[in-house]
C-alpha positions as CSV (number, residue, x, y, z in Angstrom):
1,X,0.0,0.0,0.0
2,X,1.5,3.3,-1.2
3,X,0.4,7.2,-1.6
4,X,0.7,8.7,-4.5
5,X,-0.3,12.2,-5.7
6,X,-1.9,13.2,-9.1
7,X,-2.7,16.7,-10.4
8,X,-5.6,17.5,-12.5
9,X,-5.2,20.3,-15.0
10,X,-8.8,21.0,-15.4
11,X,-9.4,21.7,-11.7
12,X,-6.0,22.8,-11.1
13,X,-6.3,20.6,-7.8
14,X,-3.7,17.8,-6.7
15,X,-5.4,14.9,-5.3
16,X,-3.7,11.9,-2.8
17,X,-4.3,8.4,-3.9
18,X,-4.4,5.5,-2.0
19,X,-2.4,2.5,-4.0
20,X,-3.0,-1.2,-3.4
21,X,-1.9,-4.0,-5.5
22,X,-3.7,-7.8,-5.5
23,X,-3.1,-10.8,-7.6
24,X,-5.7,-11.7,-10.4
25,X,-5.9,-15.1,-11.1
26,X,-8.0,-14.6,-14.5
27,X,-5.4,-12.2,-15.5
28,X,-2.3,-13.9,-14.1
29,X,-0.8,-10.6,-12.7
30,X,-1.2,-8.1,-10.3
31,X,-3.7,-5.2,-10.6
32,X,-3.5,-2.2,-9.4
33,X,-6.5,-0.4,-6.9
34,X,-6.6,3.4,-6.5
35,X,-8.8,5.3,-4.0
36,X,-8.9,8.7,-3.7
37,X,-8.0,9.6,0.2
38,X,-8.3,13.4,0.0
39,X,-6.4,16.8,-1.5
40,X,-2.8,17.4,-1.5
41,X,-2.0,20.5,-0.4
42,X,1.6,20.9,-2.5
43,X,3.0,23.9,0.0
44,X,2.6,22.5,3.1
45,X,2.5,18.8,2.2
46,X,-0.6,17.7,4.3
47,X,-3.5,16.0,2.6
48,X,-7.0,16.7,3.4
49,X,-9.0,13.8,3.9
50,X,-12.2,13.6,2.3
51,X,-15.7,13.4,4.4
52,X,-16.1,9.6,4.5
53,X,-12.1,9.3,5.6
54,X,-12.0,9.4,9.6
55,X,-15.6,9.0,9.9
56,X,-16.4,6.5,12.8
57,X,-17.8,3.1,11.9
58,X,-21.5,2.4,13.5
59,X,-21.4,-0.9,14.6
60,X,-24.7,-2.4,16.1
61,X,-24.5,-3.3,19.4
62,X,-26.3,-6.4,20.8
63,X,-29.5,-6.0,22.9
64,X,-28.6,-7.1,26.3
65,X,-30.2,-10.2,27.8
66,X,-31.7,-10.3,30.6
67,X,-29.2,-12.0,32.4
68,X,-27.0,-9.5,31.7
69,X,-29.3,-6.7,33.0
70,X,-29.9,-8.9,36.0
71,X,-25.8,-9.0,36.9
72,X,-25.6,-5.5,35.9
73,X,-28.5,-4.8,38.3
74,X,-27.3,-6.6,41.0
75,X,-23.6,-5.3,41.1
76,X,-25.6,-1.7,40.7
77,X,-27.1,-3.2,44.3
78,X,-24.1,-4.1,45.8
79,X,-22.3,-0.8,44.8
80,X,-25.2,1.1,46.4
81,X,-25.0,-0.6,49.6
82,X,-20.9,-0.7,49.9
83,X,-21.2,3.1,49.3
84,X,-24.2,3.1,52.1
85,X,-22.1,1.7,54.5
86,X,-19.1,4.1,53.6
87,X,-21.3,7.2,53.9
88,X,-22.4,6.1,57.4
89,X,-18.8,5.5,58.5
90,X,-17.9,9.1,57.2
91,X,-20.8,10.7,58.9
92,X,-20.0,8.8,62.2
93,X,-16.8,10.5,61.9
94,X,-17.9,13.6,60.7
95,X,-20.0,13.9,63.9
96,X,-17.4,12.8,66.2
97,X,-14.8,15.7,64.5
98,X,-18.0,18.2,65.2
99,X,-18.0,17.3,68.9
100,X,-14.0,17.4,69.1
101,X,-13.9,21.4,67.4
102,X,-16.8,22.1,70.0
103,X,-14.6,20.9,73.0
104,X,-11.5,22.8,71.6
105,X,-13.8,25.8,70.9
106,X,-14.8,26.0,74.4
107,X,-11.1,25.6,75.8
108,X,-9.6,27.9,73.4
109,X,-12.1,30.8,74.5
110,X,-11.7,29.6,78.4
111,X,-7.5,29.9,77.9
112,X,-7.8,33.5,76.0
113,X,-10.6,34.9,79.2
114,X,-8.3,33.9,81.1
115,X,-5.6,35.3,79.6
116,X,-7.7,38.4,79.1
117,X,-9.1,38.8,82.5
């Protein structure tokens, strides 16, 4: 597989060429495939793809079975209760660090009126 570039003088526009070669059994010799990949741009030396070059494939995806959905549900249902559990254990803490800034709170303001007064 090879590039190759053509010019067309009634256009005035240099084209890029895709170039494949495959064996022909009626023929008994290799034939040559060209496909037309984009423009040439001659002073920078990029080529500009066509529209359908780049363009993503659609691809049908399979339906999923109902076993599936039934795993996908239940690992769904054991996510939601690992993260249930986690939340409780951060909001145990969380409480436990509110009561802690409360009792420095209150010894921090005893230490400065007594520092005051």
């Amino acid at each position: 597989m090879s590039i190759s570039k053509s010019y067309n003088k009634k256009t005035g526009v240099y084209y890029a060429y895709e170039t494949t070669y495959e064996w022909s059994e009626e023929l008994q010799k290799k034939v040559q495939h060209r496909h037309c990949i984009g423009q040439f741009n001659p002073d920078t030396g990029e080529i500009i793809p066509n529209k359908k070059v780049g363009r993503p494939s659609i691809t049908a995806q399979p339906k999923p079975t109902k076993q599936t959905m039934e795993a996908v549900t239940a690992t769904a249902l054991a996510n939601k209760k690992d993260l249930s559990k986690r939340l409780k254990k951060v909001e145990s803490r969380l409480s436990a660090l509110s009561g802690e800034i409360t009792v420095l709170n209150n010894e921090l303001a005893s230490i400065r009126a007594d520092i005051n007064g």
